[in-house]
VEXVEXSE-854752 format. One line per 4 residues: for each residue y, z, x of C-alpha. Coordinates in steps of 0.2 Angstrom, whole numbers, plus 5000, padded with zeros to 4 digits. Layout:
<recs>
Y,Z,X  ...
</recs>
This chain:
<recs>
5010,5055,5080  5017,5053,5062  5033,5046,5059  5044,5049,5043
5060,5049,5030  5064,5066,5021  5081,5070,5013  5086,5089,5011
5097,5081,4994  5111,5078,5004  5106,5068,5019  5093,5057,5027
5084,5062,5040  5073,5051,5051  5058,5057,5065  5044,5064,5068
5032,5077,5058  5028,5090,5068  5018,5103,5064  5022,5108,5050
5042,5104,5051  5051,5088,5054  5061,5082,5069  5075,5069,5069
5072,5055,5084  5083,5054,5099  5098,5045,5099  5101,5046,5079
5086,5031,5079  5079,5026,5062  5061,5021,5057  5067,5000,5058
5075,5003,5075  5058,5013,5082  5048,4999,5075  5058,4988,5081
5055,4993,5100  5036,4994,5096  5021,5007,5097  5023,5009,5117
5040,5019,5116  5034,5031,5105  5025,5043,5116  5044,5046,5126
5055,5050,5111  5042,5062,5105  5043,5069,5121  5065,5069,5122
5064,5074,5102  5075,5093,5098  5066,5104,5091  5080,5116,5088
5086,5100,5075  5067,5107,5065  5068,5106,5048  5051,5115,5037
5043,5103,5028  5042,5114,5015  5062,5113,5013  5063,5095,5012
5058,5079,5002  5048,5066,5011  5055,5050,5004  5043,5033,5008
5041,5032,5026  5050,5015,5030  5061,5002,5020  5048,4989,5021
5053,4972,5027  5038,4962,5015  5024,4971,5008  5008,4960,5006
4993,4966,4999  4975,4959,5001  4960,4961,4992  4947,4965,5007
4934,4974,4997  4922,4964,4988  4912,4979,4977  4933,4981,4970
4932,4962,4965  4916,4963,4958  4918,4979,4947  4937,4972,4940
4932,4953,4936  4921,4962,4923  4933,4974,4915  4945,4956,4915
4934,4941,4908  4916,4952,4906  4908,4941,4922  4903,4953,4938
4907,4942,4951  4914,4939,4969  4919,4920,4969  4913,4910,4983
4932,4907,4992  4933,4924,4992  4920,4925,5007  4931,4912,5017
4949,4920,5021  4958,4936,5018  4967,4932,5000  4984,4942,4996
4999,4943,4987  5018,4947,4990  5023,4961,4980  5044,4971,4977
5048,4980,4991  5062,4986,4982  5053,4999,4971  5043,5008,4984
5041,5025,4979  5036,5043,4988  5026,5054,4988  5032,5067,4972
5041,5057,4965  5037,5054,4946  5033,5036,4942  5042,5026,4926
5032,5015,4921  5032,4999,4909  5027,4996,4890  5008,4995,4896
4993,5001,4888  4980,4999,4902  4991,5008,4919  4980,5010,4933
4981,5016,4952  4974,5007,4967  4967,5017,4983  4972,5007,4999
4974,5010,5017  4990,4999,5022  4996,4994,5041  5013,4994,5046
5018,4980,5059  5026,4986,5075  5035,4974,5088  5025,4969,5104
5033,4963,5120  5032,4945,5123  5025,4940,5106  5038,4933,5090
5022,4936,5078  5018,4920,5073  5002,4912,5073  4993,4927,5080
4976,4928,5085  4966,4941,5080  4967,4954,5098  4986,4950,5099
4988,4955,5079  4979,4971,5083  4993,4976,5095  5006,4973,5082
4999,4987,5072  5009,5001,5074  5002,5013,5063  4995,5017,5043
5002,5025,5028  4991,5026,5011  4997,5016,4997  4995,5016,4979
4997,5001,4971  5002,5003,4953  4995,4991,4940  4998,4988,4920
4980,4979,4919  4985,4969,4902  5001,4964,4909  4993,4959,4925
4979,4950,4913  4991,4939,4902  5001,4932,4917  4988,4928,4927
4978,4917,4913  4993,4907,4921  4987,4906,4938  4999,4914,4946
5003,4931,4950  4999,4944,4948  5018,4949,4945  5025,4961,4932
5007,4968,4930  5012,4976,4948  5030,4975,4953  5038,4992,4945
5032,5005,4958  5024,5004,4973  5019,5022,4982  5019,5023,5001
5018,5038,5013  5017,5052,5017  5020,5046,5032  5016,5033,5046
5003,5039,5057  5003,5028,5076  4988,5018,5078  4982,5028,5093
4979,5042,5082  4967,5033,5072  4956,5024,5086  4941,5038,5087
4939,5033,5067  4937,5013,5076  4919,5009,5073  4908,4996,5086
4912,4981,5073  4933,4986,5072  4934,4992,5056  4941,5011,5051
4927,5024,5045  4939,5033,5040  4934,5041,5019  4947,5037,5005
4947,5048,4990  4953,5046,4972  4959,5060,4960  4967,5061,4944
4971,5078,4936  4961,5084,4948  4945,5076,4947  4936,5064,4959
4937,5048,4953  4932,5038,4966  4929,5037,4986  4923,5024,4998
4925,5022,5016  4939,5010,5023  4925,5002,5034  4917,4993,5018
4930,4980,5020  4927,4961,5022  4938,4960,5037  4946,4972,5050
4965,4975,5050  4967,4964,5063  4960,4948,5054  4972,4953,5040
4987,4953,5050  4979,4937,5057  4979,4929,5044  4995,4934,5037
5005,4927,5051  4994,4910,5050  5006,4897,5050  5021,4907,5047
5024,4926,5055  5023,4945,5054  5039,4956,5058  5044,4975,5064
5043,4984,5046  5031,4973,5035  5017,4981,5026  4999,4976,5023
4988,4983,5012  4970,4983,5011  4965,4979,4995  4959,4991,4983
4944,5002,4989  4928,5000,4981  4917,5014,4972  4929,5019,4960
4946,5016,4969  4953,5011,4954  4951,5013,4936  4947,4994,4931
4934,4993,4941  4924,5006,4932  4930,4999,4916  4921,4983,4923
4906,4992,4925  4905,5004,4910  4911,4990,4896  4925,5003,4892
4940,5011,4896  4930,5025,4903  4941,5036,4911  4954,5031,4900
4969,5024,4907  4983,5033,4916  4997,5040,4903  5013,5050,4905
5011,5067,4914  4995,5062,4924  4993,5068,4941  4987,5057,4953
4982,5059,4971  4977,5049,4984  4969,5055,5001  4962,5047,5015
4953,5056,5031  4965,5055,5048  4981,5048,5037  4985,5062,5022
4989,5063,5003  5001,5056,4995  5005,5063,4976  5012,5057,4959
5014,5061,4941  5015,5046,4930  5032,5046,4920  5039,5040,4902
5037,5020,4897  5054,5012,4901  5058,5000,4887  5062,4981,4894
5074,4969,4885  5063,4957,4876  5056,4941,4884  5060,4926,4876
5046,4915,4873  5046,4895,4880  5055,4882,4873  5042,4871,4867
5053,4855,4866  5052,4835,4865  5042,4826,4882  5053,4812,4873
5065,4804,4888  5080,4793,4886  5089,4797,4902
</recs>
């Protein structure tokens, strides 16, 4: 089943996608609310849903599929690592911790973005798109989330929505020279959507190992940029979500992305591998899509710089203590 938020420019509507039209859930329930309840009452409401309250897609907006709790994104695909240290410091490498655990970071959940909607973007000369596959946590009965093991973790997936994850690379550079970050390299827009599709649809995609054979596919203005399959990652879904809620805790609504794919999934990591900005980087009026098998597409056009107040720089100032 797939699972989304549309608004017709006056109202919000909340349901399911089906067919091609959308249908509002019983009981005037939101996303939060179903995921809330977990993947296991899903079947019944699509079963009690109106279908005389129909709306086309083609006469709505989908907006992003949830309001996300937490968004943390990994970075699960080692050939992505490799290709992008090059285009940062020259080096192709994947470092040795990278093999130990899952590594992520938190990013805004405040500017999450849909599909079709145009993207303003900050005073960078380097913007770039990432291709992930991202799981939205679902409640379980009997389990608060915290300090899962990997078979328990799976059961709080309750379904997958692609995700772009937009990134100004020099911005993203400078900061993290800091060691720390990445921060307003990639908290200005976030795309999610076009829908949440439930975890039982994507279970014949499941290969023997746990991982999701599924084909991701980059395009800008058209062309194919890049495509890998979401089964060359260093971990399964599960281990990620895992991990996340080691010594602390996932809940209903968080969302974790996969990392970008490799093969071309973004443009730094071909600037990594050419020694150039080859394609060049994303400017105003690009179109950007982002499919992958079994989930859908989600669309964009990159919008106009939005001029920042100026940062001031550190005050560099005595060590010198008296008090």
């Amino acid at each position: 089943m797939r699972i989304a938020r549309w608004t017709d420019g006056a109202d919000v509507g909340e349901g399911f996608v089906d067919g091609d039209a959308v249908v509002p859930f019983p009981d005037g329930l939101r996303v939060a609310e179903v995921l809330a309840q977990g993947l296991s009452v899903v079947s019944a409401l699509f079963e009690r849903r109106d279908r005389a309250a129909a709306r086309s897609l083609s006469e709505v907006h989908l907006l992003a599929p949830l309001v996300p709790a937490s968004i943390r994104d990994f970075v699960a695909f080692e050939e992505h690592v490799e290709g992008v240290s090059a285009s940062v410091d020259g080096r192709s490498e994947v470092v040795p911790e990278w093999y130990e655990a899952p590594t992520f970071y938190f990013t805004n959940p405040h500017t999450v973005r849909a599909t079709g909607d145009v993207i303003a973007i900050p005073e960078t000369q380097r913007l770039d798109v990432e291709l992930e596959l991202a799981v939205v946590i679902g409640a379980v009965p009997g389990s608060d989330g915290e300090n899962l093991d990997a078979t328990t973790a799976a059961s709080h997936i309750f379904g997958y929505t692609v995700m772009n994850d937009w990134s100004a690379r020099d911005l993203q550079s400078r900061e993290m020279k800091v060691r720390l970050g990445p921060a307003k390299g990639k908290d200005f827009a976030m795309t999610l959507g076009p829908w949440i599709v439930t975890a039982d649809e994507m279970e014949p995609f499941v290969d023997e190992d746990g991982f999701l054979a599924v084909r991701a596919e980059l395009f800008v203005n058209g062309e194919l940029i890049g495509h890998d399959l979401v089964s060359n990652m260093g971990w399964p879904f599960a281990e990620l979500v895992a991990y996340a809620a080691r010594n602390s805790v996932v809940v209903p609504g968080d969302v974790l992305g996969s990392g970008t794919v490799g093969n071309g999934g973004c443009l730094g990591e071909l600037w990594g591998r050419r020694g150039g900005l080859d394609p060049r980087p994303l400017e105003p009026g690009d179109e950007v899509r982002l499919a992958i098998e079994g989930v859908g597409e989600v669309v964009n056009v990159v919008g106009e710089r939005v001029a920042a107040p100026p940062v001031a720089r550190a005050r560099e100032r005595s060590r010198a203590r008296s008090r």
